[in-house]
ZAMARGU-4260 file (C-alpha; in steps of 0.2 Angstrom, whole numbers, plus 5000, padded with zeros to 4 digits):
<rodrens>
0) 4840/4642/5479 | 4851/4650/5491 | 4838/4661/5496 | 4826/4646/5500 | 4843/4638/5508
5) 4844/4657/5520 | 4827/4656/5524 | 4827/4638/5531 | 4843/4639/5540 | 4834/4656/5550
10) 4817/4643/5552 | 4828/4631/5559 | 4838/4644/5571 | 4823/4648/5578 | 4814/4631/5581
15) 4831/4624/5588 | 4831/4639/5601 | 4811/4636/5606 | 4817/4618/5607 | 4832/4623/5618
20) 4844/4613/5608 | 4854/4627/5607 | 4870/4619/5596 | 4858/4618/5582 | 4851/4634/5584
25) 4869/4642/5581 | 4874/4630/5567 | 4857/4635/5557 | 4861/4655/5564 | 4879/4654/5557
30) 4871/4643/5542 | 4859/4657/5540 | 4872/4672/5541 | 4883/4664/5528 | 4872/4663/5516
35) 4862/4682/5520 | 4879/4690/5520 | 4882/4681/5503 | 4865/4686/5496 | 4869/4704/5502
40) 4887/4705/5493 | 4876/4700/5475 | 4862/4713/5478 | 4878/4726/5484 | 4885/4721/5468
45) 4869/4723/5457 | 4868/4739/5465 | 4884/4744/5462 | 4881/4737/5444 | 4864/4746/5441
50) 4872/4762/5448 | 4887/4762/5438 | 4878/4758/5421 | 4866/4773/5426 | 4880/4784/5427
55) 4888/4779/5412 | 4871/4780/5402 | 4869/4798/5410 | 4888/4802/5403 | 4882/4793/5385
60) 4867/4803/5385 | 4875/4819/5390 | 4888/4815/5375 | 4874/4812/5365 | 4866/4828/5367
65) 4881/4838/5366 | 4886/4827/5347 | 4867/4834/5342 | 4871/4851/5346 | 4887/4851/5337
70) 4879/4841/5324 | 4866/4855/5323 | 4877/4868/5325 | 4889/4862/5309 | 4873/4860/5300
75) 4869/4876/5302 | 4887/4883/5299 | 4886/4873/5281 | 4869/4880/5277 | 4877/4898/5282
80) 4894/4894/5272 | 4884/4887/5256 | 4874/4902/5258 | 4887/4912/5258 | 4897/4902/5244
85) 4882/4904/5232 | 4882/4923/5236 | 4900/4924/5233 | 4898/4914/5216 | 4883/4922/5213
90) 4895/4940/5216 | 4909/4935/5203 | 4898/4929/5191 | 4891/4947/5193 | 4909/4953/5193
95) 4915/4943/5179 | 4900/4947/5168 | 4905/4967/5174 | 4924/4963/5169 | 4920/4956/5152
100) 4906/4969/5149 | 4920/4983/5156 | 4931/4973/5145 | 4924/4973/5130 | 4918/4991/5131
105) 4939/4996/5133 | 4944/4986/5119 | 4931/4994/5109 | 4936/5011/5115 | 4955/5009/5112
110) 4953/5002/5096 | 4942/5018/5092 | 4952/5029/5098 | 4968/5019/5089 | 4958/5021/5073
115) 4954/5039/5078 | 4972/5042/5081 | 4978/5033/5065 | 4963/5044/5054 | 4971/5058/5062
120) 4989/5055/5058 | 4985/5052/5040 | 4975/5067/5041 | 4989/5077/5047 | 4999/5070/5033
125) 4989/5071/5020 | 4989/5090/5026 | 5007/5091/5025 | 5009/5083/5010 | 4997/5095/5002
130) 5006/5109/5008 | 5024/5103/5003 | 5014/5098/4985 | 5006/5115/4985 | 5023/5122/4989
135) 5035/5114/4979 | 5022/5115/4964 | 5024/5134/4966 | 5043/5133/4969 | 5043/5123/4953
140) 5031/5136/4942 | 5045/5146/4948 | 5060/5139/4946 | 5057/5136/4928 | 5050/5154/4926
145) 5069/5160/4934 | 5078/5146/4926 | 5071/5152/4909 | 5075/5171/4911 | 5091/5170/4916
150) 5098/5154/4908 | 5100/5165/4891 | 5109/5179/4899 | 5120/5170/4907 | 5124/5158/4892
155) 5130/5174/4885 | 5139/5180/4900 | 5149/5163/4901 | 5152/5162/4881 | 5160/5179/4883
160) 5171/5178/4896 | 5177/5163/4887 | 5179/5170/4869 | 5188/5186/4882 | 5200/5172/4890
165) 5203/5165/4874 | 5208/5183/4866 | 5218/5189/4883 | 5229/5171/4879 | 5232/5176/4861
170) 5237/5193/4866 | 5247/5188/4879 | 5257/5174/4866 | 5259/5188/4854 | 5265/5201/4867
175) 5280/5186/4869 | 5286/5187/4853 | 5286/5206/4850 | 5301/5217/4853 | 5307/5223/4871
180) 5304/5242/4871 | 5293/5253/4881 | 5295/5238/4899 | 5287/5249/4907 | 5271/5250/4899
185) 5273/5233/4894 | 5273/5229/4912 | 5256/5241/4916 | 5250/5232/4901 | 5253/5214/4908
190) 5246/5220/4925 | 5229/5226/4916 | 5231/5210/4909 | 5233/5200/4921 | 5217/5208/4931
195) 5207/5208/4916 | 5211/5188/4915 | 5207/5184/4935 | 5192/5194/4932 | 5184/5185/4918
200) 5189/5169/4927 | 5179/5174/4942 | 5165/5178/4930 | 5167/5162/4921 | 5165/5154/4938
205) 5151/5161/4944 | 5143/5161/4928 | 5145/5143/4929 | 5140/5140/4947 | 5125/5151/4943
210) 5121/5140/4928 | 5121/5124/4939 | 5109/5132/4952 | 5097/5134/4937 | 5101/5116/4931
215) 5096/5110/4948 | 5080/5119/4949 | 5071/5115/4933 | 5078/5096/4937 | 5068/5102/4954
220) 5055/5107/4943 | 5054/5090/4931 | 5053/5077/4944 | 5043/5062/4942 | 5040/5070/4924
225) 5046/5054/4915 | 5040/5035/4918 | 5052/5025/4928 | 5058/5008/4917 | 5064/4993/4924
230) 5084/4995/4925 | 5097/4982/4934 | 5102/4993/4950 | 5118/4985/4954 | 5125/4990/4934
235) 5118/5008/4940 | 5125/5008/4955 | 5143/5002/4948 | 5144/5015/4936 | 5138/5030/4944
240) 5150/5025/4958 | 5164/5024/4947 | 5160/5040/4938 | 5157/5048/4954 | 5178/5043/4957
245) 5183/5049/4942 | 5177/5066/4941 | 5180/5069/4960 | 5181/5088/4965 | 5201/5095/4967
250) 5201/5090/4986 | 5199/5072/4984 | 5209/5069/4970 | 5225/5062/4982 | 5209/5049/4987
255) 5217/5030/4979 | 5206/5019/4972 | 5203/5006/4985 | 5195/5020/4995 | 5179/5012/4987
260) 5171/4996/4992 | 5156/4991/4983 | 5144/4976/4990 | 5131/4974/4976 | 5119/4958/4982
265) 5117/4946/4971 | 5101/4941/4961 | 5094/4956/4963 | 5079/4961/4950 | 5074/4972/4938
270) 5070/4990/4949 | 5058/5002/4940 | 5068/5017/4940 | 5070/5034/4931 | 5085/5033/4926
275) 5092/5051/4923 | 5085/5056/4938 | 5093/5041/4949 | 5109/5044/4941 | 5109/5061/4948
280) 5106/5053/4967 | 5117/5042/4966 | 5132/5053/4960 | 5126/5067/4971 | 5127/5055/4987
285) 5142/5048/4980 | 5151/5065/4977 | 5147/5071/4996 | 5155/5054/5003 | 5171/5058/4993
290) 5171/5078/4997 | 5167/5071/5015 | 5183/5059/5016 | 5193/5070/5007 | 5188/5085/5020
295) 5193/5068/5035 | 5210/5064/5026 | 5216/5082/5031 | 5208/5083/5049 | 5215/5066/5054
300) 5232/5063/5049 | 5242/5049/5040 | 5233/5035/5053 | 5217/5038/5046 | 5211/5025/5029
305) 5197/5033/5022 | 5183/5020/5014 | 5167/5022/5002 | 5157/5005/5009 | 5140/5007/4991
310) 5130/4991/4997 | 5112/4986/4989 | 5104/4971/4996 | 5086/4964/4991 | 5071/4965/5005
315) 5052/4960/5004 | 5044/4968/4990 | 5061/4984/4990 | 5078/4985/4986 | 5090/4996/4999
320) 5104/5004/4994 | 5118/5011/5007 | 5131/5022/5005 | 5141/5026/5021 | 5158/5033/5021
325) 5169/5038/5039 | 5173/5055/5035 | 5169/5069/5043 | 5152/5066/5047 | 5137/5077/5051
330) 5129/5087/5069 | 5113/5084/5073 | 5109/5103/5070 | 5114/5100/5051 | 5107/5081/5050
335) 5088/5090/5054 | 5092/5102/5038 | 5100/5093/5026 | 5088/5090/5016 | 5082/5107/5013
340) 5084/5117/4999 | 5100/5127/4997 | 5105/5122/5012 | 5125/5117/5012 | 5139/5114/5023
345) 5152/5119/5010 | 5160/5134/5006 | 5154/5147/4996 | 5156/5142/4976 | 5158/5125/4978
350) 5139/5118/4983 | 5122/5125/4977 | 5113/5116/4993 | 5099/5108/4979 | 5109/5092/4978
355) 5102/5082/4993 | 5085/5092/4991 | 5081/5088/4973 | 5089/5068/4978 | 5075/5068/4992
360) 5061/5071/4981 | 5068/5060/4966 | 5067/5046/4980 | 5053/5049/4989 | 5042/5057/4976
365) 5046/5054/4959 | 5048/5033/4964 | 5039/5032/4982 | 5054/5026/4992 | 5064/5033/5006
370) 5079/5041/5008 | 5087/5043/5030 | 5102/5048/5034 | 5111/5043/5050 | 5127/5051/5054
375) 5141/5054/5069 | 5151/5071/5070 | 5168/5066/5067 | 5165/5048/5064 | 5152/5043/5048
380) 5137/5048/5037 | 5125/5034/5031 | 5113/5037/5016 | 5100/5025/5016 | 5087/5024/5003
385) 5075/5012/4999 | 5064/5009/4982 | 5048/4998/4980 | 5049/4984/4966 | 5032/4987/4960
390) 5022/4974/4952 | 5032/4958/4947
</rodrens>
């Protein structure tokens, strides 16, 4: 419309001019300007429009492109990174199949070479234990063989030197009642006398020492002999405890009677035992633990309160007994011995060294138990021994 409006107003201009009415001919020129320059503005516009939307497609277009390379490019990166995640799972499955396999092979090894080591360690004591069979079977063969050619002799040799004491004491009383002459040889006489008595009291001594080495080493010689019965271990225990007090060796006889304290459990059961041969153990261990705390009482001073602490107590399928005294205690050189044969801390004449010995095989041997000692110089000595209850 304003176009048509434009183009008449410029027909007009020009008729108006060829007419020489030159008014008109301006008002359709101004008319006609008017509307060209407003018609020029829109198409300025459209332009400016048309360039703009051009140049906002080219930036779309361009982002376009650049969101289709990224797009590409992440497309690839996940193909690469699932690429490389199946590799990777496919590696540890390889690994974890290798660990298992590597695994399993090491377990089977260690326990093979734990089995191997177990078969070895009863192999070695199985050795031993048929060496120390082999060897205290011979030592038992000969024992008995010594025991039985000397016992006699020296059965003679102490009956002797006692019938001899027994004749010096009758001389002696009669000498006391005869008449005073001749002092001098009275006096040479008591001297002879008097020798002849010390004499036949050391051989009287020995004899019997000697006698008690022999009794030691048939007992050695007998072990496990006999059949164990089943026998109430606290009752045992009691008695031999209380024996072991009453005929204590000269040292420990200033020892009072609550030295001892006995903790027997209760409801314990029948153990099976042989008898003899545990009531040699028992006293053994409990005559050490007295000679021990007498030996303490004369190293300590008046301070010092000497105990005997006997306790049994009931375990799974086993009875322990402990006897633990705070005398004088043991070194660790002495503790690795002291179950030896002969082997003895005391003086000469007053232990044959058989008594823990022969206890150690009565325990271990002759009723399959176990029998430790723990001790500390100066301190304590602890026996522990330990019988199985067998078949209820």
């Amino acid at each position: 419309m304003k176009e048509d409006i434009r183009d008449g107003s410029r027909v007009l201009a020009e008729a108006s001019a060829r007419l020489g009415r030159f008014a008109d001919a301006y008002r359709y020129h101004r008319l006609y300007a008017a509307y060209d320059d407003s018609l020029s503005s829109r198409a300025l516009i459209r332009r400016t429009a048309a360039l703009q939307y051009g140049f906002e497609l080219r930036q779309q277009q361009g982002r376009i492109r650049e969101l289709t390379r990224a797009t590409v490019m992440v497309r690839q990166q996940n193909q690469q990174q699932q690429w490389l995640l199946g590799v990777s799972g496919l590696g540890l499955v390889l690994i974890t199949g290798l660990s298992v396999v590597l695994g399993r092979n090491y377990g089977q090894k260690k326990r093979a070479y734990e089995q191997l080591s177990r078969q070895q360690a009863e192999l070695v004591a199985t050795q031993r234990q048929l060496v120390a069979a082999e060897k205290w079977a011979f030592v038992g063969e000969l024992s008995a063989g010594i025991a039985h050619e000397l016992q006699n002799p020296l059965n003679f040799m102490n009956r002797l030197a006692l019938v001899s004491n027994e004749l010096l004491e009758q001389e002696t009383a009669g000498a006391v009642g005869a008449a005073a002459p001749m002092v001098e040889s009275d006096e040479l006489g008591q001297e002879i006398m008097s020798g002849l008595r010390r004499n036949l009291h050391e051989i009287s001594q020995h004899g019997q020492r000697a006698s008690s080495i022999i009794s030691s080493m048939l007992a050695h010689a007998r072990t496990g002999a006999a059949a164990p019965q089943p026998t109430d271990l606290n009752a045992l225990v009691a008695r031999q405890l209380r024996l072991a007090y009453e005929g204590r060796p000269d040292s420990a006889l200033l020892l009072p009677a609550g030295v001892l304290h006995p903790v027997l459990g209760e409801g314990l059961p029948s153990v099976p035992l042989l008898v003899p041969e545990m009531e040699r153990v028992l006293l053994n261990l409990f005559t050490n633990a007295l000679y021990a705390l007498a030996g303490q009482v004369a190293l300590a001073g008046p301070g010092y309160v000497p105990e005997l602490r006997v306790s049994t107590t009931l375990l799974a399928g086993q009875v322990r007994v402990q006897v633990r005294d705070n005398g004088t205690g043991m070194s660790p050189a002495v503790q690795q011995r002291i179950f030896q044969p002969f082997f003895t801390t005391k003086p000469v004449g007053e232990g044959t060294g058989l008594g823990l010995s022969l206890a150690h095989d009565i325990i271990t041997k002759g009723h399959g138990g176990t029998l430790t000692v723990a001790s500390e110089e100066g301190q304590f000595t602890e026996f522990t021994l330990t019988l199985p209850l067998g078949e209820g």
